[in-house]
C-alpha positions as CSV (number, residue, x, y, z in Angstrom):
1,X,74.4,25.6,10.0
2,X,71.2,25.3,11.5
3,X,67.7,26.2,10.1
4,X,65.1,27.9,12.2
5,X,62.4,25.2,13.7
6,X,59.9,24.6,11.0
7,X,56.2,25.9,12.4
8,X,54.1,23.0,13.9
9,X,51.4,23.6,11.6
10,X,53.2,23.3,8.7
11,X,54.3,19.7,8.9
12,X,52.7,17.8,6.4
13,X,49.4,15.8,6.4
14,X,48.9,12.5,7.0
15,X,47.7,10.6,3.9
16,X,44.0,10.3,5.7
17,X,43.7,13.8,5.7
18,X,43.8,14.0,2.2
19,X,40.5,15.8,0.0
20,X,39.9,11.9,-1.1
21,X,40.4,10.3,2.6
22,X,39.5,13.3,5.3
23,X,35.4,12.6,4.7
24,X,36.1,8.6,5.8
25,X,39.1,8.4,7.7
26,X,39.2,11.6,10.1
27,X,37.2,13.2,12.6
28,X,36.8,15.9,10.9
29,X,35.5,14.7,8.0
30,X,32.7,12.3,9.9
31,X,31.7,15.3,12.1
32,X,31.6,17.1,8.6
33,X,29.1,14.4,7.6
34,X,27.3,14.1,10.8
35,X,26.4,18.2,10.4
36,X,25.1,17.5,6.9
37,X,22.9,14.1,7.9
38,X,21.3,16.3,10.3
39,X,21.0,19.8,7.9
40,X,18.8,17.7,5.8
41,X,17.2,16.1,8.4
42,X,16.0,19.3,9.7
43,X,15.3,20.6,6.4
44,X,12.9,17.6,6.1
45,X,11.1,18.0,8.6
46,X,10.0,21.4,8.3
47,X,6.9,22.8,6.1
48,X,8.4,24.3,2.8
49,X,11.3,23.0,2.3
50,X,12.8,25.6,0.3
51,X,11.6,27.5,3.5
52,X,13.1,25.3,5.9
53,X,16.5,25.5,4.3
54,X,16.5,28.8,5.1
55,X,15.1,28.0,8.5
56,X,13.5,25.1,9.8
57,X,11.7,27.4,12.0
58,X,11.5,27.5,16.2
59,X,9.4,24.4,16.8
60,X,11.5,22.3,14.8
61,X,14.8,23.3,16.3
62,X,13.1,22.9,19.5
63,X,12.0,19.4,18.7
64,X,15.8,18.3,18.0
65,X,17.2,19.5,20.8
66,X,18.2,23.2,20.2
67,X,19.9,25.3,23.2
68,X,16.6,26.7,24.5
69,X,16.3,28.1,28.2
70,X,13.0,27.2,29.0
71,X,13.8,23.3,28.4
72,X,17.5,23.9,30.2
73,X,15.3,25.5,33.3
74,X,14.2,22.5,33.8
75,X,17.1,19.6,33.4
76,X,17.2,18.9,29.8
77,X,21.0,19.0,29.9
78,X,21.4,17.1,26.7
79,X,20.6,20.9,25.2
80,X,24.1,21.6,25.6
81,X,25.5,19.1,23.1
82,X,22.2,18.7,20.6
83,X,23.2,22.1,19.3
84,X,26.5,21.2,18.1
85,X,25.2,19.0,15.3
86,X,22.0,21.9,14.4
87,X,22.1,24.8,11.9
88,X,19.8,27.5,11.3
89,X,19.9,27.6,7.5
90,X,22.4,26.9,4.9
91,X,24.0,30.1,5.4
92,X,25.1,29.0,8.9
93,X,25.4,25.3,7.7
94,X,28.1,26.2,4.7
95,X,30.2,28.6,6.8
96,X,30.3,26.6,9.7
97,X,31.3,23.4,8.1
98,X,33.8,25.3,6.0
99,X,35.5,26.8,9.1
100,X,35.1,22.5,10.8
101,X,36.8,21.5,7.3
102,X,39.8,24.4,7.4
103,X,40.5,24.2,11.2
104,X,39.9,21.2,12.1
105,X,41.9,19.5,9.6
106,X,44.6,21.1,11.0
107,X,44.5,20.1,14.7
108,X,43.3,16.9,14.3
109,X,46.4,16.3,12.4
110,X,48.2,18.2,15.3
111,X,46.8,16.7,18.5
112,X,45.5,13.6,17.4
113,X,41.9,12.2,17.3
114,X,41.2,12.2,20.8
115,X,42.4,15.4,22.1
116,X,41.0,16.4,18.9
117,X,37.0,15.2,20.1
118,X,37.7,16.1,23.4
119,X,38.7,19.8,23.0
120,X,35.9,19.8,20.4
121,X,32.8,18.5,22.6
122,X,34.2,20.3,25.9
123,X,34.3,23.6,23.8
124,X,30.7,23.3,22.4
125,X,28.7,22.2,25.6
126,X,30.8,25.0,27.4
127,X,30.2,27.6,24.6
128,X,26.0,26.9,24.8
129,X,26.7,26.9,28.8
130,X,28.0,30.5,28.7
131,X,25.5,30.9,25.7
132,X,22.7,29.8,28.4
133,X,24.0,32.5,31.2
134,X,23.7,35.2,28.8
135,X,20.9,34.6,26.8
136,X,17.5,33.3,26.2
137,X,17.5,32.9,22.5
138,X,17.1,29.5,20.7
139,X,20.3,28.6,19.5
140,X,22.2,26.1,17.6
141,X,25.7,25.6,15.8
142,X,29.0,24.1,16.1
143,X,30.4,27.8,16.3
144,X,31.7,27.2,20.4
145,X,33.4,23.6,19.3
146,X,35.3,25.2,16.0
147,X,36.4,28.0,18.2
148,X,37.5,25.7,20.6
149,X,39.9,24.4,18.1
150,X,40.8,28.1,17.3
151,X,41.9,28.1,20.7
152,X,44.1,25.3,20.5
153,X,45.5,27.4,17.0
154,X,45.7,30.2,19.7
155,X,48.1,28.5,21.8
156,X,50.1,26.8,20.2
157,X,50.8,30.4,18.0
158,X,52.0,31.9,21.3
159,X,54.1,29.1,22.7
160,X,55.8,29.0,19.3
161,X,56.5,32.4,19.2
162,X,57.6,32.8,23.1
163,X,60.0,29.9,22.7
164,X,61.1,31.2,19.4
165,X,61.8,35.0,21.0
166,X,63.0,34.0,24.4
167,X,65.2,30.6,23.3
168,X,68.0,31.7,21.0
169,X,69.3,28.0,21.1
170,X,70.2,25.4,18.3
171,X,67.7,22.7,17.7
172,X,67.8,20.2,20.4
173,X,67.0,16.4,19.7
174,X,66.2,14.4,23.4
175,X,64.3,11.4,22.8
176,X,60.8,12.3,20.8
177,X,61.3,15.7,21.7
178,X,62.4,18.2,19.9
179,X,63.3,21.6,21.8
180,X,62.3,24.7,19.3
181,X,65.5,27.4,19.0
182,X,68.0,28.9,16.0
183,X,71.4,30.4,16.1
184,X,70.8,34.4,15.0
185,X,67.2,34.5,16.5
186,X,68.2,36.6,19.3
187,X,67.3,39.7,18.0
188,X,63.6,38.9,16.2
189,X,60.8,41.0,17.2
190,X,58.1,39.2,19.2
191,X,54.8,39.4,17.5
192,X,51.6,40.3,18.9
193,X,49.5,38.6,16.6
194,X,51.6,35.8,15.9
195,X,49.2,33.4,13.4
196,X,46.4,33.9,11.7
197,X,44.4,31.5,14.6
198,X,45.4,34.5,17.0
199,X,43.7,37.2,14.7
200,X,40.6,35.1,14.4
201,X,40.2,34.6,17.8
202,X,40.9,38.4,18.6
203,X,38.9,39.6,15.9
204,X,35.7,37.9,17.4
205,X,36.6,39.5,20.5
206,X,36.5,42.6,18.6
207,X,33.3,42.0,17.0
208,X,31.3,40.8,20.4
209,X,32.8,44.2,22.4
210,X,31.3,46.1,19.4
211,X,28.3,44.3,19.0
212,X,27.4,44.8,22.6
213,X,28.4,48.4,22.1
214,X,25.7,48.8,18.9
215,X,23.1,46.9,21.7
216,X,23.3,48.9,24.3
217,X,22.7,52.1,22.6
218,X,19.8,50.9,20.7
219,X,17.7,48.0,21.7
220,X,16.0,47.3,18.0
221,X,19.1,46.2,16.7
222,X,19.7,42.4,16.6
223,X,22.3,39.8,14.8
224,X,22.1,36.1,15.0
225,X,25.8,36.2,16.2
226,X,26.1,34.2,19.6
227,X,29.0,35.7,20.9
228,X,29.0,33.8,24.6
229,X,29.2,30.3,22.6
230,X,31.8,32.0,20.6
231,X,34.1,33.3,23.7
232,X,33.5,30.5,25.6
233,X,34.4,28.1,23.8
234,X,37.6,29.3,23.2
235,X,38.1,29.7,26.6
236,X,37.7,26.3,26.8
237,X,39.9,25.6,23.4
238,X,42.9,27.2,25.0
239,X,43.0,25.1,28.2
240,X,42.4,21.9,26.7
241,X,45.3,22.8,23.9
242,X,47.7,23.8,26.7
243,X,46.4,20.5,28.4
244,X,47.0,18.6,24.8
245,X,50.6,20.2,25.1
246,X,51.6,18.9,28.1
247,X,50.2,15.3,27.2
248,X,51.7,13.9,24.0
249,X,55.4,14.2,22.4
250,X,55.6,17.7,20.2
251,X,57.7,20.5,18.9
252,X,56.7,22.8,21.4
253,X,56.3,21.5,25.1
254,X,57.6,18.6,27.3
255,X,55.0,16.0,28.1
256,X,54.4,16.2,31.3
257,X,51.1,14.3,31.6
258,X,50.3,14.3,35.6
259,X,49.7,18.1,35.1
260,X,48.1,17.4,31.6
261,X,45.7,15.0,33.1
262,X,44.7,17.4,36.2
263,X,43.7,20.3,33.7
264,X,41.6,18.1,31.4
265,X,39.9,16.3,34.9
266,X,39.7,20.0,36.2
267,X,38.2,21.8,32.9
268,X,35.4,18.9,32.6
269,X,34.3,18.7,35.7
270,X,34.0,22.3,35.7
271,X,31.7,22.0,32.4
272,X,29.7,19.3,33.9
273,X,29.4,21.1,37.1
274,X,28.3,24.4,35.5
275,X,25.6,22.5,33.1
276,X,24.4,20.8,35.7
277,X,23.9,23.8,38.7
278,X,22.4,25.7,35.9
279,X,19.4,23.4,35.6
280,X,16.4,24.0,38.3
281,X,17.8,27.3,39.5
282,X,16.9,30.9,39.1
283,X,19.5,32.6,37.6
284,X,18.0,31.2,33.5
285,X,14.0,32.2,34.7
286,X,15.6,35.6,36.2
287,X,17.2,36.2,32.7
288,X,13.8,34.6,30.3
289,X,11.6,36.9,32.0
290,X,13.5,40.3,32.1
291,X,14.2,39.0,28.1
292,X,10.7,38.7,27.3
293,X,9.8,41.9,28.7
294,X,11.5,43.4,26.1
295,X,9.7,42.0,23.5
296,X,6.3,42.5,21.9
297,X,3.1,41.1,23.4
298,X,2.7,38.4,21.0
299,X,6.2,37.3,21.6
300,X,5.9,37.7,25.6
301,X,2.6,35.5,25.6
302,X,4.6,33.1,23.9
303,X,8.0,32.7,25.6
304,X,5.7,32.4,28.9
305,X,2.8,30.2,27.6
306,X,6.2,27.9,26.8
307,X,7.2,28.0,30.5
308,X,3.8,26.9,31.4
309,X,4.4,23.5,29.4
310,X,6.6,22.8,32.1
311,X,5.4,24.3,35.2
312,X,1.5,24.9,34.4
313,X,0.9,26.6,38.3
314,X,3.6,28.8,38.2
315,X,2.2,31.7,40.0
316,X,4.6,34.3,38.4
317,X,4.0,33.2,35.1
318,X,0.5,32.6,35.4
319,X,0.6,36.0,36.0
320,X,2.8,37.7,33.7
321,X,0.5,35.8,30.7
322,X,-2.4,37.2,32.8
323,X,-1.1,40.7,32.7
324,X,-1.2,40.2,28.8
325,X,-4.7,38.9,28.5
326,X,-6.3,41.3,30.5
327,X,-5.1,44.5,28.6
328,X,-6.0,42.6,25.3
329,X,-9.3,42.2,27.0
330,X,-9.8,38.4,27.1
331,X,-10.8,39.2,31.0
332,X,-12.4,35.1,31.5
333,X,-9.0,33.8,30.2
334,X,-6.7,36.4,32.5
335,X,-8.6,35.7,35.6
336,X,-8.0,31.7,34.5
337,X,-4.5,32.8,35.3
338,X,-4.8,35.2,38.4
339,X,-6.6,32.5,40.2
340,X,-3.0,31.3,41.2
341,X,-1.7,34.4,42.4
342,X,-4.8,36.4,43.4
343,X,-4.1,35.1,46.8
344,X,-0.5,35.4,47.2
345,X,0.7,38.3,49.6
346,X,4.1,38.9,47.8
347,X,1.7,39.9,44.6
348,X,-0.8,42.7,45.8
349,X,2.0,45.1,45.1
350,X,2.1,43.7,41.5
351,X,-1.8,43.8,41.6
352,X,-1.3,47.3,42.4
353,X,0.6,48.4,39.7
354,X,-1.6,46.7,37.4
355,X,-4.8,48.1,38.6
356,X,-3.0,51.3,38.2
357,X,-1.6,50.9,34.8
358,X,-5.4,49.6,33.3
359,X,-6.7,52.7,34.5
360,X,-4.0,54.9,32.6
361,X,-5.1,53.3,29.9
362,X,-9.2,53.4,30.7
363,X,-9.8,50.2,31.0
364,X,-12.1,50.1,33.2
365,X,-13.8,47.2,32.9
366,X,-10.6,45.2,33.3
367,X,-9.8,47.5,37.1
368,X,-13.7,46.4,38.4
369,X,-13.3,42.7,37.5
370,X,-9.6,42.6,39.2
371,X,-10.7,45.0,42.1
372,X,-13.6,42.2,42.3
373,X,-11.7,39.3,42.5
374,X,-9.0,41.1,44.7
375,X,-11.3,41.5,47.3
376,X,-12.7,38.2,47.3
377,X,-9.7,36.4,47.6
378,X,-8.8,38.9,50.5
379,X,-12.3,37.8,52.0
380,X,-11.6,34.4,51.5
381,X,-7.8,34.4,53.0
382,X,-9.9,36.2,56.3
């Protein structure tokens, strides 16, 4: 009689991945490693360093490479694969690398080491892509890779359980193929969550529809939780396991590599494509400035002082900082900044506005020095 088709991530480990062998002998383990070299890097080079376990802090995340939009904005690509290897504090070190050490065991031992690094790079630079398009925070993780491999979980859970539902067949042996199926099957209740890879993935979709809920009702609430990484790179998980499906000899799916090969070419050229357009382009300044508006004026005259590292005669930004000084009163060190957009036409209505808003707030002195300088440039454009 024949047995149902034992679940493909139940066969047994290979010796390597072993608690003695996994650290040296898998990709897991080495990547494992690799996030702990540079955890104490970071923590190293920090101030305290009780503090900088907790969190190295902005400028040092910065320094070693940290998603950050500013630097993005302007072609520093490598951005998008820095982060993988960064954690902000051994809370997010330990749980990360726990979740590396559960997961990816299991599909590296499933897919193989290069399917393995593949689906786990692809997934991390397009997680801090999508993490890029949404937000401006400074971020840094291996949260879009793992989930990546969570998407592989994710796939191969539902092809399992389709095949198992819809192919009441005995156990077929062709080749190195072996064709899932069991006599008495017919009547089995498909599952809609059917693996515990499929409830992680659709609990995280849970918590980012929530979170975003609890943020748009109330704008002082904030978590360190980067759901974009997180959704995208599963997205990106479950086409490269499909793709990882169709490539090599397994329980599941005939290899049928010419398609296999097409998805993995289409799926990284449409990372690399995205990563790249997003570089020089509006759509990241559009989203830092609207961001920093939100935030307090300290903040603000950071974010766009950090712009101007880049682009020092930005007009817009020159201006925005100026806006700041000017209502803090430091009038010699905002009209340092007007001076580049005092004569722009597409700014008198923003001159306007301001002009409007200092004298709301009776600041007088700050309206008859801008009035001042209005007019002369006006004079001067004559």
């Amino acid at each position: 009689m024949n047995q149902p088709q034992q679940h493909p991530f139940r066969v047994p480990f290979e010796d390597k991945f072993s608690d003695r062998n996994y650290l040296r002998k898998t990709w897991t383990g080495r990547l494992v490693l690799a996030n702990g070299i540079m955890f104490a890097i970071l923590s190293l080079s920090g101030g305290s360093f009780l503090q900088s376990i907790l969190n190295p802090g902005t400028e040092v995340l910065i320094k070693f490479g940290a998603k950050e939009a500013v630097a993005l904005a302007h072609g520093e690509w490598w951005r998008l694969v820095c982060p993988i290897f960064l954690h902000i504090g051994i809370i997010h070190f330990l749980l990360n690398n726990a979740a590396l050490r559960i997961v990816g065991r299991i599909i590296e031992n499933y897919v193989g080491s290069f399917w393995f690094l593949l689906i786990y790079f692809i997934s991390g630079i397009f997680g801090n892509v999508c993490s890029a398009l949404s937000n401006t925070a400074i971020g840094a993780g291996a949260s879009g890779a793992i989930f990546g491999l969570i998407g592989v979980g994710v796939v191969v859970e539902w092809v399992y359980e389709f095949k198992r539902h819809k192919i009441p067949a005995e156990v077929l042996v062709q080749g190195d193929i072996i064709e899932v199926g069991a006599v008495g099957e017919t009547n089995r209740k498909f599952k809609m969550i059917p693996g515990p890879f499929t409830f992680m993935a659709l609990l995280n979709i849970g918590l980012a529809i929530s979170l975003n809920f609890i943020f748009a009702l109330s704008d002082s609430v904030s978590i360190g939780i980067d759901n974009a990484a997180h959704l995208g790179g599963l997205a990106a998980g479950m086409g490269l396991g499909l793709a990882s499906l169709l490539s090599v000899p397994n329980k599941l799916l005939a290899p049928r590599k010419l398609l296999s090969k097409g998805l993995v070419l289409m799926s990284s050229l449409v990372c690399v494509g995205v990563a790249f357009s997003m570089t020089n382009t509006d759509l990241i300044k559009n989203l830092y400035v609207a961001e920093a508006r939100k935030q307090e004026p300290v903040i603000q005259y950071w974010r766009y002082t950090r712009w101007l590292e880049f682009d020092q005669v930005n007009p817009q930004f020159r201006f925005l900082r100026g806006e700041l000084l000017i209502k803090n009163g430091e009038y010699d060190e905002a009209m340092k900044d007007f001076q580049f957009s005092l004569a722009l036409p597409e700014f008198k209505g923003k001159f306007d506005q301001l002009i409007l808003e200092l004298s709301q707030q009776g600041n007088m002195q700050g309206v008859m020095i801008l009035k001042k300088s209005l007019s002369k440039s006006s004079l001067n454009r004559l």
